[in-house]
N, C-alpha and C positions, 0 to 999 in steps of 0.2 A: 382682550385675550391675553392669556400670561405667558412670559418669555419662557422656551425653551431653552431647556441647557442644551450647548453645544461643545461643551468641552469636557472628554472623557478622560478621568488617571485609570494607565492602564497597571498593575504590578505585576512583579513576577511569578510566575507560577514554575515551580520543581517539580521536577519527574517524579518526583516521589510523592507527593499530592496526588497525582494524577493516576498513578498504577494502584496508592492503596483504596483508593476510591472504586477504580476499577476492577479491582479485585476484590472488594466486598460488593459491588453487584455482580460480579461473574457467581461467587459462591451465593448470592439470594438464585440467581438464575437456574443454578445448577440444583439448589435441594427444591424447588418448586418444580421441575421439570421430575427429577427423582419422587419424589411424592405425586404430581399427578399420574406419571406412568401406572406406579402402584398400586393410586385408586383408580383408576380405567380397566385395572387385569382384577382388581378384588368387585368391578360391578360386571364387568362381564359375566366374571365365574360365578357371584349368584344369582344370573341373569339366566344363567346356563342350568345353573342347578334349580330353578325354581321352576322355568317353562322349556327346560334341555329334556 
């Protein structure tokens, strides 16, 4: 069986890594959520107009 590493290097990580990362999944989050609303009011309404 092969040895396991057991010794992790850990580095540093800056605030600023960490927010711009988070801040481009907040803005994926935010136009996916803006675009599904969109299409959910564009199939209703010709859901509505087809059998309303």
């Amino acid at each position: 069986m092969a040895e396991q590493q057991t010794h992790y290097d850990y580095i540093e990580v800056k605030s600023q890594d960490i927010m711009a990362e988070r801040a481009g999944m907040w803005d994926a989050f935010t136009a996916a959520t803006k675009w599904g609303i969109i299409a959910t009011i564009v199939l209703l309404v010709l859901i509505y107009l087809i059998w309303g």
